[in-house]
Predicted model as a PDB file, atoms N, CA, C, CB and O in Angstrom, pLDDT in the B-factor column:
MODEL        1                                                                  
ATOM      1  N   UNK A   1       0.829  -1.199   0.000  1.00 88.00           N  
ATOM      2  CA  UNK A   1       0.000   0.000   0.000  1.00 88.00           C  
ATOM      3  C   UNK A   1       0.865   1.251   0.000  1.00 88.00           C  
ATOM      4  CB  UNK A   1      -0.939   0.005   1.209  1.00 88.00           C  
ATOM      5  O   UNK A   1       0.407   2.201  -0.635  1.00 88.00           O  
ATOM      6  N   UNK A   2       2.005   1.409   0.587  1.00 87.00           N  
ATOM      7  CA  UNK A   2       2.861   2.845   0.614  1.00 87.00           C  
ATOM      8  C   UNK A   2       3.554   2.791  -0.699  1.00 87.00           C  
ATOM      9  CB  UNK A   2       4.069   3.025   1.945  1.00 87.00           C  
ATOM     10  O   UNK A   2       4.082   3.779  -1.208  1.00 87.00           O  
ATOM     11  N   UNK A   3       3.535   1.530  -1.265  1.00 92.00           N  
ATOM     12  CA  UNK A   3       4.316   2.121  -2.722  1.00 92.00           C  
ATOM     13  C   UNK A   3       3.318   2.693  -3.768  1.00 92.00           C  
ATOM     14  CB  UNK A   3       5.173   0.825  -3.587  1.00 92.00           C  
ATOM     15  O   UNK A   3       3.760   3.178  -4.810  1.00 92.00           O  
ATOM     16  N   UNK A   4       1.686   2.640  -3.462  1.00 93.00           N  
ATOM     17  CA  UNK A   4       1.149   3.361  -4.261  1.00 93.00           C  
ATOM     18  C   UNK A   4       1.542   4.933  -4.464  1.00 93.00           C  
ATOM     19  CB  UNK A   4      -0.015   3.167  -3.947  1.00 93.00           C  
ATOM     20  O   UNK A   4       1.854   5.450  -5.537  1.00 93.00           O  
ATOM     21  N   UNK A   5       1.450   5.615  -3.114  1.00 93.00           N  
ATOM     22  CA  UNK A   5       1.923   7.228  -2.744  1.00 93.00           C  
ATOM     23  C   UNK A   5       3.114   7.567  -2.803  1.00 93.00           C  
ATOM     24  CB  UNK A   5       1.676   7.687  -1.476  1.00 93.00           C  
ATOM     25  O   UNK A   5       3.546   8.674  -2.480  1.00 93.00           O  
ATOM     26  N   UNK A   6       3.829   6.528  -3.271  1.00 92.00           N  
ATOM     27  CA  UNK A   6       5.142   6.774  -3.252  1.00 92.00           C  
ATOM     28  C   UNK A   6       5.931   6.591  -4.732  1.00 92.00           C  
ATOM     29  CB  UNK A   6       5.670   5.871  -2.188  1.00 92.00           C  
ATOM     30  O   UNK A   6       7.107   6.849  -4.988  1.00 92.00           O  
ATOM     31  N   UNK A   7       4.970   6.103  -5.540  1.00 95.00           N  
ATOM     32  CA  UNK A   7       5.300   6.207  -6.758  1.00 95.00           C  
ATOM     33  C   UNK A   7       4.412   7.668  -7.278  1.00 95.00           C  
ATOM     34  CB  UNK A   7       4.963   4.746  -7.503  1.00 95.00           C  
ATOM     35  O   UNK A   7       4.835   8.516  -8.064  1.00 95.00           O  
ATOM     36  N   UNK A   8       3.418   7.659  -6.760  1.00 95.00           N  
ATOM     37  CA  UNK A   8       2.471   8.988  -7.529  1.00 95.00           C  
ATOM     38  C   UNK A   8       3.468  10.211  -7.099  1.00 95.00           C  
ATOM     39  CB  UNK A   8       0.514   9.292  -6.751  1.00 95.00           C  
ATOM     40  O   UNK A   8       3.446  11.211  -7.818  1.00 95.00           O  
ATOM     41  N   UNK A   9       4.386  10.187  -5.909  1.00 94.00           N  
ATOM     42  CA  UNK A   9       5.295  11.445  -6.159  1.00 94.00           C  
ATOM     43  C   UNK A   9       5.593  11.592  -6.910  1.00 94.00           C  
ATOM     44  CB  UNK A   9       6.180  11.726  -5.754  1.00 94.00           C  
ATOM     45  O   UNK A   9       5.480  12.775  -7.232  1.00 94.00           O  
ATOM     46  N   UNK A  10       6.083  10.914  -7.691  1.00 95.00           N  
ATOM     47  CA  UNK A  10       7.001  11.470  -8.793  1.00 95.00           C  
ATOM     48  C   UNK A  10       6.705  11.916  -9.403  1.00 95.00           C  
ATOM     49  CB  UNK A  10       7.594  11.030  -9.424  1.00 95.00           C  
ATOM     50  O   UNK A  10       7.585  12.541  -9.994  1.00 95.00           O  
ATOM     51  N   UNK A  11       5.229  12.120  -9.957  1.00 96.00           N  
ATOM     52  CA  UNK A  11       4.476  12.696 -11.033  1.00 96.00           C  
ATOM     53  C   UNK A  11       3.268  13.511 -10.786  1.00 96.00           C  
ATOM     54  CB  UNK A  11       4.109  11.717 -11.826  1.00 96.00           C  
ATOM     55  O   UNK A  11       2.259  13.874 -11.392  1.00 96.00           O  
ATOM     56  N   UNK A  12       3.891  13.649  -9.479  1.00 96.00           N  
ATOM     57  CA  UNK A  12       2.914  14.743  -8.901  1.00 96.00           C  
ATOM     58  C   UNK A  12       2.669  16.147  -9.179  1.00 96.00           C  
ATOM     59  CB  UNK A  12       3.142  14.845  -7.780  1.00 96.00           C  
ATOM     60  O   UNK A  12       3.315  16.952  -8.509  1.00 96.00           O  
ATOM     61  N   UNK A  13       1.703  16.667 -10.204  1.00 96.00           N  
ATOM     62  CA  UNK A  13       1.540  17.828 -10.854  1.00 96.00           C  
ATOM     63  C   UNK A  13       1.367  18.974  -9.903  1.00 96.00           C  
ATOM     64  CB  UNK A  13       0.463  17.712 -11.746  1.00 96.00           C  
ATOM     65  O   UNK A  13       1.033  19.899 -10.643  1.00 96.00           O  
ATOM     66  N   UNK A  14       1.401  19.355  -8.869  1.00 97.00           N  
ATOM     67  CA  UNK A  14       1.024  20.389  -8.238  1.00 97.00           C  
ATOM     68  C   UNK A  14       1.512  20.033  -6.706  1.00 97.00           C  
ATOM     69  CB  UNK A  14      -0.508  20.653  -8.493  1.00 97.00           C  
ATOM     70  O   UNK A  14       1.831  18.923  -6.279  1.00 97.00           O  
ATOM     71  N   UNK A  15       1.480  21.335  -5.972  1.00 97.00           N  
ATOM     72  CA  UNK A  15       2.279  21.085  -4.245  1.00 97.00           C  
ATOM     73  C   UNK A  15       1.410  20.192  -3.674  1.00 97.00           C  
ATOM     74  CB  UNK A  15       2.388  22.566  -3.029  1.00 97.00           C  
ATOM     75  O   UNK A  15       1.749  19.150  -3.112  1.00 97.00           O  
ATOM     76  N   UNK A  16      -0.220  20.779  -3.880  1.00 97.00           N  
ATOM     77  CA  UNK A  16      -1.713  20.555  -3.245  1.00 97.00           C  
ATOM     78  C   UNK A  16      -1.260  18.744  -3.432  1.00 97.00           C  
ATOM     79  CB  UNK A  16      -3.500  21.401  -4.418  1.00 97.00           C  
ATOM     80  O   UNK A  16      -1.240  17.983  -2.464  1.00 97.00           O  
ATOM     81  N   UNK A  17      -1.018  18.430  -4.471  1.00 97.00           N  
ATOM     82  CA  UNK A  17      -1.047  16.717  -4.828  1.00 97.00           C  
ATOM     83  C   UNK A  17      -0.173  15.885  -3.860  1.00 97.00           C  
ATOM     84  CB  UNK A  17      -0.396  16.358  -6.442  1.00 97.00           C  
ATOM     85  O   UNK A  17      -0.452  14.833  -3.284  1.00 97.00           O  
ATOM     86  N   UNK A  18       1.265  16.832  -3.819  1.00 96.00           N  
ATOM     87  CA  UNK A  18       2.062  16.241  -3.268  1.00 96.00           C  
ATOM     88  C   UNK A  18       2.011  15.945  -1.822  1.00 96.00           C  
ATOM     89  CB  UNK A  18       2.946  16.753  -3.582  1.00 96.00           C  
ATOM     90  O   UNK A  18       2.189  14.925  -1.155  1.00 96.00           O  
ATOM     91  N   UNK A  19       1.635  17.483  -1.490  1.00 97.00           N  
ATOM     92  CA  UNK A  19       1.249  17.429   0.076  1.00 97.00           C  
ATOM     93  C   UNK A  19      -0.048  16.471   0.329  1.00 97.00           C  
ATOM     94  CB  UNK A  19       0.865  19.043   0.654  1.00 97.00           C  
ATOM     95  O   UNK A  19      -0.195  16.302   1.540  1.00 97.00           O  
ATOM     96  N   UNK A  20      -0.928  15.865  -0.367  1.00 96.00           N  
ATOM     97  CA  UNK A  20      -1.997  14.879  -0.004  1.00 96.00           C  
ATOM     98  C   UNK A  20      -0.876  13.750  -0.084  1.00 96.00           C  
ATOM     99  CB  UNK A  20      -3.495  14.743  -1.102  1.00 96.00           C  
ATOM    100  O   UNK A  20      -0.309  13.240   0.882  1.00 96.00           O  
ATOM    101  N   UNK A  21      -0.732  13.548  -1.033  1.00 96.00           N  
ATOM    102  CA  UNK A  21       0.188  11.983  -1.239  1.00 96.00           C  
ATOM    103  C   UNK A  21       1.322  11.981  -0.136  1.00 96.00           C  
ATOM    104  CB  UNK A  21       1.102  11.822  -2.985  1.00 96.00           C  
ATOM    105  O   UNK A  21       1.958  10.932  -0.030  1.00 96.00           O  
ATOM    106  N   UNK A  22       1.633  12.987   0.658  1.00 95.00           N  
ATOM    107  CA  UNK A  22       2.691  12.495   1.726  1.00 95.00           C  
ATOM    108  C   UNK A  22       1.662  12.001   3.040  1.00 95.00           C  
ATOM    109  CB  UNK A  22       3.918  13.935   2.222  1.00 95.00           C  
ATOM    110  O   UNK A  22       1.852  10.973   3.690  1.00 95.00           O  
ATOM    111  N   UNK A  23       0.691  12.841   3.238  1.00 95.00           N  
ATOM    112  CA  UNK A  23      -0.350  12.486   4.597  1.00 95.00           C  
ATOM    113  C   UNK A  23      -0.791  11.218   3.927  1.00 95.00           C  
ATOM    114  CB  UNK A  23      -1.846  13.725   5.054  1.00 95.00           C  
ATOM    115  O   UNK A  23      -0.514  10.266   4.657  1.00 95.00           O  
ATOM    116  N   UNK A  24      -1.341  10.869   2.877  1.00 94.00           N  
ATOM    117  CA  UNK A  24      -1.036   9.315   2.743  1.00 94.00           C  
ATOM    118  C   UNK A  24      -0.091   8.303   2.701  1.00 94.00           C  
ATOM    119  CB  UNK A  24      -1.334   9.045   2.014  1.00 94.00           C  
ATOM    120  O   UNK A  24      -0.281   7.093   2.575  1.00 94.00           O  
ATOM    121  N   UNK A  25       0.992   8.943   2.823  1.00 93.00           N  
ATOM    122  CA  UNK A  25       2.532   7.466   3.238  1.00 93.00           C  
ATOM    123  C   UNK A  25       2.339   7.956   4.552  1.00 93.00           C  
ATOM    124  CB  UNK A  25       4.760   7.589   2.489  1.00 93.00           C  
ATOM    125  O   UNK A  25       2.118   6.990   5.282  1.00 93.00           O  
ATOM    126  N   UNK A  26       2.325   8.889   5.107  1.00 90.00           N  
ATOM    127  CA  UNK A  26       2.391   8.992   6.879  1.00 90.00           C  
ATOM    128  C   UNK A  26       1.108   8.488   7.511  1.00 90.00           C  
ATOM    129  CB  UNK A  26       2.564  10.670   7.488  1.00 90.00           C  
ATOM    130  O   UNK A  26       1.140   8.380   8.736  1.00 90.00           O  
ATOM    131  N   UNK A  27       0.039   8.178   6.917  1.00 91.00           N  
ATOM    132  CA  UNK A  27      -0.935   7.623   7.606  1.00 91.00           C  
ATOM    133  C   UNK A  27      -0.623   5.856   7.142  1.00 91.00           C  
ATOM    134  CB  UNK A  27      -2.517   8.401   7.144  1.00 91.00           C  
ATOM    135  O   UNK A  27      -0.949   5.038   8.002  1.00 91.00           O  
ATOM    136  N   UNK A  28      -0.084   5.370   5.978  1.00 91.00           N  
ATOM    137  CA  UNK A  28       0.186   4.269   5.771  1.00 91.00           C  
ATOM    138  C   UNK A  28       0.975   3.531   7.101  1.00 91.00           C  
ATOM    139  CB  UNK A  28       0.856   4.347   4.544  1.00 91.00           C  
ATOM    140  O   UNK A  28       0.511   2.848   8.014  1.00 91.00           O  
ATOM    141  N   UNK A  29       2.489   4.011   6.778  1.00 88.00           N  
ATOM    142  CA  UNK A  29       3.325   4.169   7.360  1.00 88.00           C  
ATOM    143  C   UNK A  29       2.700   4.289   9.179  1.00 88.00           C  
ATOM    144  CB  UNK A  29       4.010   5.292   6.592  1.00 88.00           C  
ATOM    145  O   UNK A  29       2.625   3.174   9.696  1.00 88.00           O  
ATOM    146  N   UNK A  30       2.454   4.980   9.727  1.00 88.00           N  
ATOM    147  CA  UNK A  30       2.281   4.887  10.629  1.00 88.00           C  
ATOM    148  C   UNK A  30       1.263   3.547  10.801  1.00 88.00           C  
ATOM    149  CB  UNK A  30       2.038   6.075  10.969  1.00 88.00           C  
ATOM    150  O   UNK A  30       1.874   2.807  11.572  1.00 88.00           O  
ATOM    151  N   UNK A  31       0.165   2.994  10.483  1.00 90.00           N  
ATOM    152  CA  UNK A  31      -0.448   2.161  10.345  1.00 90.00           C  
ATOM    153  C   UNK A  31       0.614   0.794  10.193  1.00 90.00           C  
ATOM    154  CB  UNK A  31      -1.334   2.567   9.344  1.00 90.00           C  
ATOM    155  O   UNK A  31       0.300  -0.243  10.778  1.00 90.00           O  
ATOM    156  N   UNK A  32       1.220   0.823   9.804  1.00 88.00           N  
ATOM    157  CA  UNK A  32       2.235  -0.615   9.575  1.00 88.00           C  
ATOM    158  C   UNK A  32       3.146  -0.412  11.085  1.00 88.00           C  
ATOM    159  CB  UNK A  32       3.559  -0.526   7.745  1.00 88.00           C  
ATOM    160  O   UNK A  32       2.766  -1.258  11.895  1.00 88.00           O  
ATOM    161  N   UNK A  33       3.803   0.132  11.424  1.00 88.00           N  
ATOM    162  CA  UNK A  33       4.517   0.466  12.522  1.00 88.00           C  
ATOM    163  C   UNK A  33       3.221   0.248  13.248  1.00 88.00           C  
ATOM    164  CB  UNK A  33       5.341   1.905  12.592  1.00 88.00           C  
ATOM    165  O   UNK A  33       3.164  -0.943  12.944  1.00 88.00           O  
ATOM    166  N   UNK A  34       2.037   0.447  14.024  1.00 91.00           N  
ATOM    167  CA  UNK A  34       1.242   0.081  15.260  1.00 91.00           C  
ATOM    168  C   UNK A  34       1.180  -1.314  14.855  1.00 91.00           C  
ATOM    169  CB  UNK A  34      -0.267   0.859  15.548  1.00 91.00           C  
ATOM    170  O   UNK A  34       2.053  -1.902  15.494  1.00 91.00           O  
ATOM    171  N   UNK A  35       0.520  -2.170  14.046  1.00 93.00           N  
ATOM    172  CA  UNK A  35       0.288  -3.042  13.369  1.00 93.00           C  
ATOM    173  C   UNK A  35       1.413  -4.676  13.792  1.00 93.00           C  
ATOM    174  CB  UNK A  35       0.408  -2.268  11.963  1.00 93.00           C  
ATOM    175  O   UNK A  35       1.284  -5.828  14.205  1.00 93.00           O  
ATOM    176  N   UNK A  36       2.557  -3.625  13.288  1.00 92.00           N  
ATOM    177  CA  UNK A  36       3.936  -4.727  13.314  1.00 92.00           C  
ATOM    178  C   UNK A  36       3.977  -4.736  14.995  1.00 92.00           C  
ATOM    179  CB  UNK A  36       5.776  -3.999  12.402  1.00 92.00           C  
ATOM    180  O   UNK A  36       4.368  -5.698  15.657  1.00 92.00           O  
ATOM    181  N   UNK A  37       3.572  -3.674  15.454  1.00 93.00           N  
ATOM    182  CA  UNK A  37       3.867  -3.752  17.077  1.00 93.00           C  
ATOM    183  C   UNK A  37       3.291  -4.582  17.783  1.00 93.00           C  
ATOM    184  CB  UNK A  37       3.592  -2.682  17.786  1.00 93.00           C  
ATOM    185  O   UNK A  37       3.875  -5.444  18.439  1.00 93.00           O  
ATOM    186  N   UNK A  38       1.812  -4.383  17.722  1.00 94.00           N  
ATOM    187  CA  UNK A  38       0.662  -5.096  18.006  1.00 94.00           C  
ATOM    188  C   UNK A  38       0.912  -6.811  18.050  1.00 94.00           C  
ATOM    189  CB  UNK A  38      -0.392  -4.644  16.889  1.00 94.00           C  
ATOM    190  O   UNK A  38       0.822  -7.575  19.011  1.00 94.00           O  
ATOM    191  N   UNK A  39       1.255  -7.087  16.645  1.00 95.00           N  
ATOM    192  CA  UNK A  39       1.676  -8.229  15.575  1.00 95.00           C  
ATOM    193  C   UNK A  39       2.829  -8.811  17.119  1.00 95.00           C  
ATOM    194  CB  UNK A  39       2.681  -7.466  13.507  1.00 95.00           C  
ATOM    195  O   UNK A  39       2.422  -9.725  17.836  1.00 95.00           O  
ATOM    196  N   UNK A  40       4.045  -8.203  17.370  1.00 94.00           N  
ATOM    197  CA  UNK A  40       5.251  -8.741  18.454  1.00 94.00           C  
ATOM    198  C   UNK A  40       4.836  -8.887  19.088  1.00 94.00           C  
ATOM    199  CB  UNK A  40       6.268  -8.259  18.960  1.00 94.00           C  
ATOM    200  O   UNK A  40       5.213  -9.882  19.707  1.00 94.00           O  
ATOM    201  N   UNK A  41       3.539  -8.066  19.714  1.00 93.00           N  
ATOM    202  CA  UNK A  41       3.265  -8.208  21.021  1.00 93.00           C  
ATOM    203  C   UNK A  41       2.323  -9.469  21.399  1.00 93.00           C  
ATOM    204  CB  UNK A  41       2.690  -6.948  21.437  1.00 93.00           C  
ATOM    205  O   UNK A  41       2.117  -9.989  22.495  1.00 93.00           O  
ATOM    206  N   UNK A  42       1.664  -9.879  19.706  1.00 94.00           N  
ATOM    207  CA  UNK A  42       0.681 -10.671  20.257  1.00 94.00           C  
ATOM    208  C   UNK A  42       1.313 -12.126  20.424  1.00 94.00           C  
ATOM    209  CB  UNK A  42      -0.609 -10.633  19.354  1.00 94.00           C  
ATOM    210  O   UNK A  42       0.733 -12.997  21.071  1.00 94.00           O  
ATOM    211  N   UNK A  43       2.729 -12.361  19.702  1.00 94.00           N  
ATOM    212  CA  UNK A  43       3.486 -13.172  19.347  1.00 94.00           C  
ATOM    213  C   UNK A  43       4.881 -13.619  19.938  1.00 94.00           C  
ATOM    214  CB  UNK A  43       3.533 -12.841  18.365  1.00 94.00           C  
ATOM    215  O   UNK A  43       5.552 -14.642  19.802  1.00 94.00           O  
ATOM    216  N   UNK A  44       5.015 -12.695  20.498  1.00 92.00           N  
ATOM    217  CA  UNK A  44       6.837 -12.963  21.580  1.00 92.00           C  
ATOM    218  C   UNK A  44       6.201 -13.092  23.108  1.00 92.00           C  
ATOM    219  CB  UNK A  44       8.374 -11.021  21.604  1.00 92.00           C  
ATOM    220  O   UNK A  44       5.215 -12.466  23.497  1.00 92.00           O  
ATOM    221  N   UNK A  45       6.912 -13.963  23.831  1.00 93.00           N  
ATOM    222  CA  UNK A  45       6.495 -14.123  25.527  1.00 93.00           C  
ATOM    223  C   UNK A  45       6.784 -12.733  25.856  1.00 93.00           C  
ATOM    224  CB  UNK A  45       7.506 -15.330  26.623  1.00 93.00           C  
ATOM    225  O   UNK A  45       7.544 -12.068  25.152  1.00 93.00           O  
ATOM    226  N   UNK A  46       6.143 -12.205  27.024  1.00 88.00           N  
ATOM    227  CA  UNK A  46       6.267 -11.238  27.904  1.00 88.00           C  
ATOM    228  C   UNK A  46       8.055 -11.123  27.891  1.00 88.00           C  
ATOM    229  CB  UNK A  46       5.436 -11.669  29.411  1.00 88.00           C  
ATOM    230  O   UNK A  46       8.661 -10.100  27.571  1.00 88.00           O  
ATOM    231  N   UNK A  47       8.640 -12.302  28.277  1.00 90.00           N  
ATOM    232  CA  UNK A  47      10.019 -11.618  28.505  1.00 90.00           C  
ATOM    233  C   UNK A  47      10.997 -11.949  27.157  1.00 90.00           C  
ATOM    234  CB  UNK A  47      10.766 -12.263  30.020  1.00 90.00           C  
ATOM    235  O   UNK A  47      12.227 -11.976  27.158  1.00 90.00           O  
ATOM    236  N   UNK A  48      10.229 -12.156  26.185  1.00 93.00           N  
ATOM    237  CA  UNK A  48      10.812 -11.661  24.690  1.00 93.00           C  
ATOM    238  C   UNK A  48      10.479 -10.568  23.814  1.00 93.00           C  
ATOM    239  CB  UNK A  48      10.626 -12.558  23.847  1.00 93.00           C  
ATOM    240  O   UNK A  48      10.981 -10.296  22.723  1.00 93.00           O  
ATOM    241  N   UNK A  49       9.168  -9.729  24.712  1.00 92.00           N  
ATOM    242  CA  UNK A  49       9.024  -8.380  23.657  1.00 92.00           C  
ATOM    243  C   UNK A  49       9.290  -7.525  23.692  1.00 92.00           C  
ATOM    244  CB  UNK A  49       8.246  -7.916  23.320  1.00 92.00           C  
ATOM    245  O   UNK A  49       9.346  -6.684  22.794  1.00 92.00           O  
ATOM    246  N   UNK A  50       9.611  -7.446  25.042  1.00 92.00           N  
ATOM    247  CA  UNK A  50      10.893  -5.835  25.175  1.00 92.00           C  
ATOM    248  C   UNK A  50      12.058  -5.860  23.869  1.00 92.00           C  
ATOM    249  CB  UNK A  50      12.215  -5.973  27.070  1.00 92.00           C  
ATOM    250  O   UNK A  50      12.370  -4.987  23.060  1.00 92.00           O  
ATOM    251  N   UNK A  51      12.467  -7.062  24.035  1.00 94.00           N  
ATOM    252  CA  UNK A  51      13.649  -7.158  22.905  1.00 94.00           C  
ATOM    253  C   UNK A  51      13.092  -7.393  21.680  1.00 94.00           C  
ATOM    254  CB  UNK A  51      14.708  -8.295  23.118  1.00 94.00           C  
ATOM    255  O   UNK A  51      13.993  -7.226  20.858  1.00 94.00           O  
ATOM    256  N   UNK A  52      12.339  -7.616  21.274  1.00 94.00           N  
ATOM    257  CA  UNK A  52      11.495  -7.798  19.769  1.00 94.00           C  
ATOM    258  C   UNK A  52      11.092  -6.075  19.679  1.00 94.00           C  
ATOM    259  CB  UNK A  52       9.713  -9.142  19.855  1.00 94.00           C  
ATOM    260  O   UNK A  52      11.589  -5.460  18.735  1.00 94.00           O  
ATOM    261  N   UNK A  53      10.443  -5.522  20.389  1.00 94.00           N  
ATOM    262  CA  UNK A  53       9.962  -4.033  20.341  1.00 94.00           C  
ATOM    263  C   UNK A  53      11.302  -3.225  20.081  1.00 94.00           C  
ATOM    264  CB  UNK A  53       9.167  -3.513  21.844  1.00 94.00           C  
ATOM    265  O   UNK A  53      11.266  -2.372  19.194  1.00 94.00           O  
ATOM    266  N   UNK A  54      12.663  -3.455  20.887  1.00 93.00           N  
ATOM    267  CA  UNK A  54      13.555  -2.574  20.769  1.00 93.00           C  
ATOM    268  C   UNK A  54      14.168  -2.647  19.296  1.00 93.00           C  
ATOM    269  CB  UNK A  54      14.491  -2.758  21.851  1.00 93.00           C  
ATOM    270  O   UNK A  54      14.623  -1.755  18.580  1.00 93.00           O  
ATOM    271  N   UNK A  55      13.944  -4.764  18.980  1.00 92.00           N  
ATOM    272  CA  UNK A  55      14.958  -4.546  17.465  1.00 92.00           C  
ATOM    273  C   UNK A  55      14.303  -3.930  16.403  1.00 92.00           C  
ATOM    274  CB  UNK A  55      15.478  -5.962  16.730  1.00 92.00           C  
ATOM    275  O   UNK A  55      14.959  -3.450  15.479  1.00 92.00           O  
ATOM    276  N   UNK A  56      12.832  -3.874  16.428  1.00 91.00           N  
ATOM    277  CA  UNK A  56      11.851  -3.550  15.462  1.00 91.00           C  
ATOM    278  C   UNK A  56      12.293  -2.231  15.389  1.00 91.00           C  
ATOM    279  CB  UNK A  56      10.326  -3.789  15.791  1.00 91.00           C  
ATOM    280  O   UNK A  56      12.939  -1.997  14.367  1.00 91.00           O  
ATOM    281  N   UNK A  57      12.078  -0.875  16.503  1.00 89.00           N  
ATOM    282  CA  UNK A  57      11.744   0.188  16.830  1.00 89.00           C  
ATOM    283  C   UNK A  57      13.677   0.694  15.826  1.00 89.00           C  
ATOM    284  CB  UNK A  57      11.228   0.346  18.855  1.00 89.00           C  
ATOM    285  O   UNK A  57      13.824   1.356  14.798  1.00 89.00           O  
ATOM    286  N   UNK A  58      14.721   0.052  16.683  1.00 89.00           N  
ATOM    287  CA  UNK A  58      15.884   0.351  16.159  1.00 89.00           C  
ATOM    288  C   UNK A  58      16.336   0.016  14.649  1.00 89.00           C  
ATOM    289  CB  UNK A  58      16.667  -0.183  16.983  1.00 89.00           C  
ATOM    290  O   UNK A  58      17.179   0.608  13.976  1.00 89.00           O  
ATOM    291  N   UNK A  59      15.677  -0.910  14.359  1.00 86.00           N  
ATOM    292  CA  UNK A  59      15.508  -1.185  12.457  1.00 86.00           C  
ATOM    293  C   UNK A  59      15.127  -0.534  11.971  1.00 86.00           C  
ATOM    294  CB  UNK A  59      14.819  -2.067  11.764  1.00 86.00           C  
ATOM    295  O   UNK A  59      15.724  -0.105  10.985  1.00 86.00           O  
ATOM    296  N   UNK A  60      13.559   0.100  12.434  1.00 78.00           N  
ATOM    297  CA  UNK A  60      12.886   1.249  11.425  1.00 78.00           C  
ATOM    298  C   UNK A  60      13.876   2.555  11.592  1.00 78.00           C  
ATOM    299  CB  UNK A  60      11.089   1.713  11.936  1.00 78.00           C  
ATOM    300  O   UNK A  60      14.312   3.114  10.585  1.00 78.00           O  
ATOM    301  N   UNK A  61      14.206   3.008  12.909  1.00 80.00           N  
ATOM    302  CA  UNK A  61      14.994   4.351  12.533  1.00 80.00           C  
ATOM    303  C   UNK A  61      16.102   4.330  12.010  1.00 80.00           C  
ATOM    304  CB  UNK A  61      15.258   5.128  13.479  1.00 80.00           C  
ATOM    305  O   UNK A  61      16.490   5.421  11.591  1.00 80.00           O  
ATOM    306  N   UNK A  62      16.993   3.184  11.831  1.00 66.00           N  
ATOM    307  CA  UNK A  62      18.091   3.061  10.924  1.00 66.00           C  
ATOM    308  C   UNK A  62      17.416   3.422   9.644  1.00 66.00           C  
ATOM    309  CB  UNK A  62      18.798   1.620  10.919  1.00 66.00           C  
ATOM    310  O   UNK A  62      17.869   4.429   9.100  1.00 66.00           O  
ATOM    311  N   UNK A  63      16.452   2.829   9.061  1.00 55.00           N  
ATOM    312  CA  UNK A  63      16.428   2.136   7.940  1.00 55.00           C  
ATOM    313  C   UNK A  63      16.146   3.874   7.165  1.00 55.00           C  
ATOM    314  CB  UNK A  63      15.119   0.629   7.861  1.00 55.00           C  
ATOM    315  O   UNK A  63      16.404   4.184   6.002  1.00 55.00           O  
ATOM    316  N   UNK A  64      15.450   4.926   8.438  1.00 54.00           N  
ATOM    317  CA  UNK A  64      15.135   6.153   7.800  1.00 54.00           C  
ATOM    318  C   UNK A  64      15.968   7.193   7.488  1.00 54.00           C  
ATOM    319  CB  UNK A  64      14.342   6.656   8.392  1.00 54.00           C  
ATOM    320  O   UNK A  64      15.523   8.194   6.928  1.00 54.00           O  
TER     321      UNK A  64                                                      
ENDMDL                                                                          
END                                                                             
């Protein structure tokens, strides 16, 4: 779903376009990040999701 808004940048005719198509990767985007969280939490023991939450949380801000 974020590579839809993220390809329409590029050919985004006007600011008005662009600035919609970014509040749609930041509402994507944020939606996958609660999601993936949710997802560890429902899935790692209590004393494996601190460390599943930290590698997740420290992957995404590298990766930005």
């Amino acid at each position: 779903m974020l590579a839809i808004p993220t390809t329409l940048l590029a050919v985004a005719p006007n600011l008005t376009v662009f600035t919609i198509l970014r509040i749609a990767q930041g509402l994507v985007q944020a939606s996958a990040f609660a999601l993936t969280l949710a997802y560890l939490g429902d899935n790692c023991s209590s004393m494996d999701a601190a460390g599943a939450f930290a590698a997740y949380i420290t992957g995404t801000l590298r990766a930005t």
